[in-house]
C-alpha positions as a printed Julia matrix, in Angstrom:
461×3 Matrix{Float64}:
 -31.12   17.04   17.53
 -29.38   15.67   20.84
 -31.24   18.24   22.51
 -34.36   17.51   21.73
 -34.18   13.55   21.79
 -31.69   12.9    24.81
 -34.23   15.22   27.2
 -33.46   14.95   30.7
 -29.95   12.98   30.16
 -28.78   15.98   28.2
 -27.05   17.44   30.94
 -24.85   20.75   31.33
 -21.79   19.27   29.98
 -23.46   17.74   27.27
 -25.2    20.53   26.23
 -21.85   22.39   25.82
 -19.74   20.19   24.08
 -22.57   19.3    21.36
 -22.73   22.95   20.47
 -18.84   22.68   20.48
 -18.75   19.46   18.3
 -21.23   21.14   15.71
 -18.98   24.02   15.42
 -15.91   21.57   15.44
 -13.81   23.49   18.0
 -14.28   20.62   20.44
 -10.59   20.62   21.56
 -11.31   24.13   22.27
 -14.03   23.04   24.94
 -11.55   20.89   26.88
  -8.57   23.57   26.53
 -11.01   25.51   28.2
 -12.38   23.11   30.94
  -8.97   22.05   31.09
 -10.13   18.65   32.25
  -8.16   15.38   31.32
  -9.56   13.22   28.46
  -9.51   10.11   30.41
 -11.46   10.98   33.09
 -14.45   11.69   30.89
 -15.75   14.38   32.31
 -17.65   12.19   35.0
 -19.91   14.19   37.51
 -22.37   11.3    37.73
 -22.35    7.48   36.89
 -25.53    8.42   34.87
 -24.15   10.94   32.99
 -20.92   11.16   30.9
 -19.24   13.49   28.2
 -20.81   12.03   24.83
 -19.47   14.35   22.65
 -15.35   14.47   24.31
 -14.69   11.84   21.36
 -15.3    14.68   18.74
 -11.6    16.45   19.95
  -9.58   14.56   17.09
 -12.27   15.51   14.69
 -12.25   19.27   15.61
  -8.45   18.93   15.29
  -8.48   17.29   12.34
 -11.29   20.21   10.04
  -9.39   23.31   11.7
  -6.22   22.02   10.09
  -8.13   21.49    6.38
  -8.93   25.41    7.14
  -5.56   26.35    7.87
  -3.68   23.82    5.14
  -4.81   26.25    2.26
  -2.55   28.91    3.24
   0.04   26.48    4.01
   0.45   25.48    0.75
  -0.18   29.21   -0.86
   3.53   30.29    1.49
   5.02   27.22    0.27
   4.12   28.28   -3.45
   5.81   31.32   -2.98
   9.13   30.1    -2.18
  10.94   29.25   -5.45
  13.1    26.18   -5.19
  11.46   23.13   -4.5
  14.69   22.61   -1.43
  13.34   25.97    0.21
   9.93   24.59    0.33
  11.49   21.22    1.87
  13.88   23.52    4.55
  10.18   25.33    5.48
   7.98   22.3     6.12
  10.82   20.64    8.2
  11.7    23.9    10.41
   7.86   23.73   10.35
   7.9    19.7    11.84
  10.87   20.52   14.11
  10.72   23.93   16.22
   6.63   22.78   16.4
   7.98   19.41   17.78
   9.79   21.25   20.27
   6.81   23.8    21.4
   4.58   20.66   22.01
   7.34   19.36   24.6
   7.68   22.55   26.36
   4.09   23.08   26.56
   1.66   21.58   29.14
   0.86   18.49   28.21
  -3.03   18.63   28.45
  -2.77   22.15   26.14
  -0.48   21.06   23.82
  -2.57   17.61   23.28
  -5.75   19.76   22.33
  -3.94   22.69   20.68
  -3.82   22.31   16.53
  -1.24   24.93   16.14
   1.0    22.42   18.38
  -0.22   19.7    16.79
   0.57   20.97   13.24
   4.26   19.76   13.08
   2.65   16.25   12.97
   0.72   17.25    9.37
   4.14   19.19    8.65
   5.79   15.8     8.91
   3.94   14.36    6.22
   4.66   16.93    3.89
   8.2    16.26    4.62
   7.39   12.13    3.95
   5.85   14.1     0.6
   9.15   15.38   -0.47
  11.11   12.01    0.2
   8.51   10.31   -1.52
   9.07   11.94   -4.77
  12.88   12.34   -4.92
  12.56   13.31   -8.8
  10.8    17.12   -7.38
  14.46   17.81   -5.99
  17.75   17.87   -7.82
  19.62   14.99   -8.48
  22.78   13.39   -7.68
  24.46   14.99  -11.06
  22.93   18.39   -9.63
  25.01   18.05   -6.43
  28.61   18.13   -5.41
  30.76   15.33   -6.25
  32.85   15.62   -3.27
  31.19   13.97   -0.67
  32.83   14.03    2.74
  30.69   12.0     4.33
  29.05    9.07    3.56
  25.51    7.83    5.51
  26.43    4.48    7.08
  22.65    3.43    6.85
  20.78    2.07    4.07
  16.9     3.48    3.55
  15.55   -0.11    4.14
  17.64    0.18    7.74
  15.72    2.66    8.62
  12.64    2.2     7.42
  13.19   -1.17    9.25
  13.87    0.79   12.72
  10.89    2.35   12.15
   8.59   -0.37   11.78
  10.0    -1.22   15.23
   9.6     1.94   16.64
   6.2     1.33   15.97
   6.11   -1.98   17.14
   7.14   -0.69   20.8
   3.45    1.03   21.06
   2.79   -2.81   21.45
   4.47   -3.58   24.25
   3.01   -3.66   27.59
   4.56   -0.82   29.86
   3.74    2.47   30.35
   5.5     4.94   27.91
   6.22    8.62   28.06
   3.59    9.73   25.69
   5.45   13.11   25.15
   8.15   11.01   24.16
   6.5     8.39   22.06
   4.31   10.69   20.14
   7.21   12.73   18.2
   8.89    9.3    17.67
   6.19    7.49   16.53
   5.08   10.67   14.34
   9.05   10.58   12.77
   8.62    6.91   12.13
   5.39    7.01   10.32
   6.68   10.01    8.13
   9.92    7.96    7.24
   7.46    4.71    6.67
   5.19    6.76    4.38
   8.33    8.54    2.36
   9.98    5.05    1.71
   6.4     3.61    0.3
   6.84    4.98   -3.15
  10.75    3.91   -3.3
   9.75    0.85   -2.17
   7.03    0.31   -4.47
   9.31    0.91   -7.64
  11.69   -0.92   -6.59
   9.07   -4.18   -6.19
   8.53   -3.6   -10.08
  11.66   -3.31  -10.87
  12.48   -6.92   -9.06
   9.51   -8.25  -11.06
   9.35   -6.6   -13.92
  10.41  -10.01  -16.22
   6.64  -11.03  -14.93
   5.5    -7.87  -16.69
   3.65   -8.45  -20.12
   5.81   -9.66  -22.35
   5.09   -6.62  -24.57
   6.01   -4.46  -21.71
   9.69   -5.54  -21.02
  11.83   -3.59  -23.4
  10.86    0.08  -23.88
   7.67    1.08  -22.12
   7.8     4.5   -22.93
   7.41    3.01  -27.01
   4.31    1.42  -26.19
   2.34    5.21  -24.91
  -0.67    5.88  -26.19
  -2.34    9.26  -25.89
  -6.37   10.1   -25.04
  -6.5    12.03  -28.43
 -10.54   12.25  -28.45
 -11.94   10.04  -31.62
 -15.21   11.64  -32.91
 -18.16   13.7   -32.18
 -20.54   11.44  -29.84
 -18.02    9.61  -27.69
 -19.24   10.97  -24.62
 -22.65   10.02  -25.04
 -21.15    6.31  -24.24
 -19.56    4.27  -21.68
 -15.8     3.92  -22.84
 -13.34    1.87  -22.59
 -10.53    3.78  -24.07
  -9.89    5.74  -26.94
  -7.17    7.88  -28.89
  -4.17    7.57  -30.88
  -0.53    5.58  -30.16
   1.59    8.07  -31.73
   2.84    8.95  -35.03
   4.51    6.35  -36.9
   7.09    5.72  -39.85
   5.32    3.47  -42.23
   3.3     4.27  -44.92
  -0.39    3.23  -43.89
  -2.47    3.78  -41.3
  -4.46    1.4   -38.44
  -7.8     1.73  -36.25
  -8.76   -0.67  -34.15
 -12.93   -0.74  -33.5
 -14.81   -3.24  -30.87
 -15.34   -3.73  -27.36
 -13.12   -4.2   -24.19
 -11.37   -6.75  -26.16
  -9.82   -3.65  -28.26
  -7.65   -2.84  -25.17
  -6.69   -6.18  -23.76
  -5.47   -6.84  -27.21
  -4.16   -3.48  -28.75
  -1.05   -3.04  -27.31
   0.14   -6.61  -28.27
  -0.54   -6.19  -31.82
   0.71   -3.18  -32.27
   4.0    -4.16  -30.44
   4.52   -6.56  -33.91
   4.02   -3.44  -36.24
   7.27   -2.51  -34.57
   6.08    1.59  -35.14
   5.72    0.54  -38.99
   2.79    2.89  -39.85
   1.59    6.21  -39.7
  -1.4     6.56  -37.19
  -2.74    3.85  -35.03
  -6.01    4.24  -33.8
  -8.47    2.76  -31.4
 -11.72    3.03  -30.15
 -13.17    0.57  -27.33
 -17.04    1.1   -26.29
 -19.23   -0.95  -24.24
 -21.62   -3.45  -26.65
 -19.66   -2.4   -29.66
 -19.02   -5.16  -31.66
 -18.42   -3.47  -34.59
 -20.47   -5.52  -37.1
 -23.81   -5.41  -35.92
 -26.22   -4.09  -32.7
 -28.99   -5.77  -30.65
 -29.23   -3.2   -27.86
 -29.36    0.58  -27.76
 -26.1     1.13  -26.05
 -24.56   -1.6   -28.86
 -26.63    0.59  -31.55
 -24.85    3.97  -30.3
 -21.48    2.17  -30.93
 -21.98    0.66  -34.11
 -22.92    4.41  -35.29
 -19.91    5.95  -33.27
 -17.39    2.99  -35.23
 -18.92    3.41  -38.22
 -18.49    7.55  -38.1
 -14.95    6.85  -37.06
 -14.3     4.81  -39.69
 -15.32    7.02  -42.36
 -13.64   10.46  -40.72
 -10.51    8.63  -40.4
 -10.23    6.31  -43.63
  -7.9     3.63  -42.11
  -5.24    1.81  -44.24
  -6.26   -1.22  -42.43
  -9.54   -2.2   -39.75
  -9.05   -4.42  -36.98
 -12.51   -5.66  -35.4
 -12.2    -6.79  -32.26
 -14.99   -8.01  -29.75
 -16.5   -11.31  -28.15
 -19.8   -12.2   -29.48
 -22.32  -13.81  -26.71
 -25.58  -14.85  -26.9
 -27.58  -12.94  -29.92
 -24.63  -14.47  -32.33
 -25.14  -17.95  -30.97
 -28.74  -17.96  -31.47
 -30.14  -20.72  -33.99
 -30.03  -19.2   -38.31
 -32.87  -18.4   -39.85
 -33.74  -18.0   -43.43
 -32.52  -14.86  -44.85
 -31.1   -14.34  -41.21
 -31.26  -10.55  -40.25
 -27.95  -10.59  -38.38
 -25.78  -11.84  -41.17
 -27.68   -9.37  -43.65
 -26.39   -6.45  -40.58
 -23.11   -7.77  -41.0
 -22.81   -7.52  -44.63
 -24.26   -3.94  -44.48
 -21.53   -2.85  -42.31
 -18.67   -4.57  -43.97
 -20.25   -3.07  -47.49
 -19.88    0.27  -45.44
 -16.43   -0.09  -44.15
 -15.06   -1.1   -47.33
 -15.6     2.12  -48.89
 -12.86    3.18  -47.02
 -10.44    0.69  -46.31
  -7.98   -1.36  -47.63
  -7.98   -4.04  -45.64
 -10.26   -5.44  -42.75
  -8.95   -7.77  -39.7
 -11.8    -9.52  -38.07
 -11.18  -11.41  -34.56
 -12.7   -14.91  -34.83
 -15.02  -16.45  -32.24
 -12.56  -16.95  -29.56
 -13.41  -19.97  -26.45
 -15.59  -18.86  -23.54
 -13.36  -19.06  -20.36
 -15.66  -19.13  -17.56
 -16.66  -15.8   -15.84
 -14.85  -15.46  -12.92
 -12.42  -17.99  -13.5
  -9.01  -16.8   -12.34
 -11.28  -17.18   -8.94
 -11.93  -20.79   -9.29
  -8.95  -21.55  -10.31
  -7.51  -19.64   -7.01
  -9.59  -21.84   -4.85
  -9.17  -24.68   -6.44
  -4.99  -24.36   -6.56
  -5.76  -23.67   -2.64
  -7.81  -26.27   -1.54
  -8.28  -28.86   -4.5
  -5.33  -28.8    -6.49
  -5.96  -32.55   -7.65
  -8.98  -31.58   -9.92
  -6.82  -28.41  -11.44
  -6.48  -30.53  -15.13
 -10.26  -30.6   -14.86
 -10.08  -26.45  -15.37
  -9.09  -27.06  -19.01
 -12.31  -27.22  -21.42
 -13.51  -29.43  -23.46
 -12.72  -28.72  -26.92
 -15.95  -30.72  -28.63
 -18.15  -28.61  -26.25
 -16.05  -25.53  -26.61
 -16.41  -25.32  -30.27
 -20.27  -27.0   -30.45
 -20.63  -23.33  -28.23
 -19.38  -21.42  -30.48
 -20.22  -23.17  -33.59
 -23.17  -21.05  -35.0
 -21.06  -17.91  -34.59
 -18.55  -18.91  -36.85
 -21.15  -20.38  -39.09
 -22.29  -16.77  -39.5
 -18.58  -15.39  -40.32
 -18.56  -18.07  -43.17
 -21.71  -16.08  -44.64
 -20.37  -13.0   -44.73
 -19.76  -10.97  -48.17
 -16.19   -9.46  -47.8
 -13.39   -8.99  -50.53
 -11.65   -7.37  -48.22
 -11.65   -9.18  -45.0
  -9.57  -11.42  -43.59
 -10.3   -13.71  -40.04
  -7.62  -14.23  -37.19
  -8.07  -17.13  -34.79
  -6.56  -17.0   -31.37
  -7.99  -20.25  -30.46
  -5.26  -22.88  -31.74
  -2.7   -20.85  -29.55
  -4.65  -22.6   -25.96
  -5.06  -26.06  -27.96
  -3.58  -29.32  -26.78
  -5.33  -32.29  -27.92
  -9.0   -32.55  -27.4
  -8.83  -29.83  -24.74
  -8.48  -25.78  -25.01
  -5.81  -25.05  -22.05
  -6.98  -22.04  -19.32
  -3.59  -22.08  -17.22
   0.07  -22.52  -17.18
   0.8   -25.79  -15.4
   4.41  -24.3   -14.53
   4.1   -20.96  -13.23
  -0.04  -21.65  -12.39
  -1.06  -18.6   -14.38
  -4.15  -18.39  -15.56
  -4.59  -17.18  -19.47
  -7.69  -15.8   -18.89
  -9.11  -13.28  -16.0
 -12.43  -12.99  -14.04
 -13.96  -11.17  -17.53
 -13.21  -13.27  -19.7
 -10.39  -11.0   -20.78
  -6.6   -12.36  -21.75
  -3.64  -12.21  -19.31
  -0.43  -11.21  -20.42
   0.11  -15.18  -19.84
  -2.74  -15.98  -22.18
  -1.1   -12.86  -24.74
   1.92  -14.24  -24.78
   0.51  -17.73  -26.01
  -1.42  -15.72  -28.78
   2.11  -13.94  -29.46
   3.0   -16.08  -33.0
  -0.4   -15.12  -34.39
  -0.6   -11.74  -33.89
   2.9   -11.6   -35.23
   1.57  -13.36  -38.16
  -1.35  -10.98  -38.84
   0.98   -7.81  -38.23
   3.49   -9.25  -40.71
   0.65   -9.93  -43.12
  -0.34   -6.67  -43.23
   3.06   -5.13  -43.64
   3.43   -7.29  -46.14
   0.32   -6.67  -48.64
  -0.52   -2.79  -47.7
């Protein structure tokens, strides 16, 4: 291609190196030519090296063709230590070659460049302390103790890497091993670091969250036949319980921003819990093809699995809110599906209209803490207009035919006055996100109802 459109500029050089850039051995080239990178390759002001750039590159690929067998030596050594020893003899006697080597080879050279990719393997092992044996594992007679902390010298390398900044002339042969050692310690410290951020914050967890994570695990254990034919939100099963009845939870995305908090209540008081989250499943009735594929996918689920007790969870939008009719279709759809459900359950939990938060709003709320935090009581919505909104909808759950259901309403948790609340005026934490989804602040409002339905249920299955 460069020969053919660059003509008469495409001179000898040129011409070389773009062969040698297509067959990525670029730093080859210049090994060969044994020219120095800076100068470019000049022979003419017309005419310079377009292709010297491509070195790095070339560099870079022959090492992905060489890391394969890497890591098929390192498999064969046994102990995870020996693997550590290799990739660090690895990092230092190549460290060493590249100093004793002329420069201008050794800079091109990937086989003396390779104790730079060794280094991150070594960052690799540091990163994930739990692949090596532990403390307990070890001696306990130390004889010496380390008189630095990690976060002293991850802090001396930050500054390491801060002196590429300063305006002097380095020893590159020095600065490169140093600044490769620095990056390597940097990058092992990351996921130490990370852990121990959560750890210092982990009170501003979900509530839900703060006790015994590990309880709260929930496993992909695949729920029916045609789940792959739609777009999922999650599925499977929370574990094995000891009560004596079982739970599924059906609906939309709001089946995962709320199933972990009410199942937290049921305090692992039942035998399987369920759930199934699908895009335009609502549970109760469909006005689209993809909702039509999950109202069929619920309702098979429902019947293969007979649950103790249904939980219907979903926001309704804009076919719900549309004005009754006579004989209206949608509450006849609704009735059909309850009718179906309670063939096979005991109990049904349906999630009542809950307030629209504004799409996007944990955005305007941002902005507006930033730059107008006088108008911030505005945020909080009406609650005449809030509930005119969602008025119809709930005038449709009043015409439903159910013996066995029972409605939950999250709204009175975000009510103060004549106004639905959408943010903590303490901490300035919004209760709902960009989706219209719950935060764990909004969850942890809705905490005494949830507690109320899960004690319900305990209480009557």
């Amino acid at each position: 291609m460069v020969h053919f459109y660059l003509g008469e500029y495409l001179w000898k050089n040129n011409n070389r190196y773009s062969l040698a850039s297509l067959f990525l051995v670029t730093n080859q080239l210049v090994i060969h030519d044994q020219a120095d990178y800076f100068n470019a390759f000049f022979t003419m002001t017309s005419s310079i090296n377009a292709f010297l750039h491509l070195w790095s590159l070339s560099v870079e690929m022959q090492f992905y063709l060489l890391v394969p067998f890497i890591f098929l030596g390192l498999q064969m050594l046994e102990h995870n230590y020996l693997k550590l020893i290799a990739v660090s003899l690895i990092t230092i006697i190549g460290c060493i070659a590249y100093l004793l080597v002329l420069e201008q080879f050794a800079f091109n050279f990937m086989l003396l460049r390779l104790w730079q990719f060794s280094a991150g393997f070594v960052a690799l092992f540091c990163a994930n302390p739990e692949k090596l044996p532990n403390k307990a594992e070890l001696s306990k007679d130390v004889i010496f103790k380390f008189p630095f902390t990690k976060d002293d010298i991850c802090t001396v390398s930050l500054a390491t890497l801060g002196s590429c900044l300063i305006p002097q002339k380095l020893n590159v042969m020095i600065l490169r091993p140093v600044v490769a050692l620095s990056t390597a310690i940097i990058i092992s410290s990351e996921n130490k670091n990370f852990q121990k951020i959560i750890d210092t914050n982990k009170a501003e967890l979900p509530f839900f969250w703060k006790h015994d994570p590990k309880r709260f695990e929930c496993t992909e254990e695949k729920i029916g036949d045609q789940i792959e034919d739609q777009k999922v939100f999650g599925y499977g099963s929370c574990g094995r319980g000891n009560g004596n009845f079982s739970i599924m939870m059906i609906g939309n995305s709001f089946v995962m921003n709320l199933r972990t908090p009410i199942r937290t209540h049921f305090n692992n008081n039942f035998t399987y819990f369920r759930y199934i989250s699908l895009a335009d499943g609502y549970g109760l009735y469909a006005d689209t093809p993809s909702s039509h594929l999950s109202l069929e996918i619920s309702r098979k689920n429902v019947e293969r699995y007979k649950p103790d007790v249904l939980f219907i969870l979903g926001r309704h939008f804009s076919t719900m809110k549309k004005p009754l009719q006579e004989d209206d279709q949608l509450v006849q759809e609704m009735n059909n599906n309850i009718k179906f459900y309670e063939k096979f359950v005991k109990k049904i939990y349906i999630l009542d209209s809950l307030i629209l938060f504004p799409l996007g709003f944990m955005d305007l709320f941002l902005q507006n803490v930033v730059h107008r935090p006088e108008i911030l009581e505005g945020l909080h919505l009406n609650r005449m207009k809030a509930d005119m909104e969602m008025k119809i909808v709930k005038k449709r759950f009043s015409m439903l035919k159910c013996t066995k259901c029972k409605f939950f309403d999250l709204n009175h948790a975000f009510l103060e006055g004549d106004k639905y609340l959408t943010f903590d005026r303490d901490t300035l934490i919004t209760y709902c996100d960009n989706t219209f989804h719950l935060t764990s602040a909004g969850l942890k409002l809705c905490d005494n109802a949830l507690r109320t339905v899960a004690q319900e249920v305990m209480d009557t299955i």
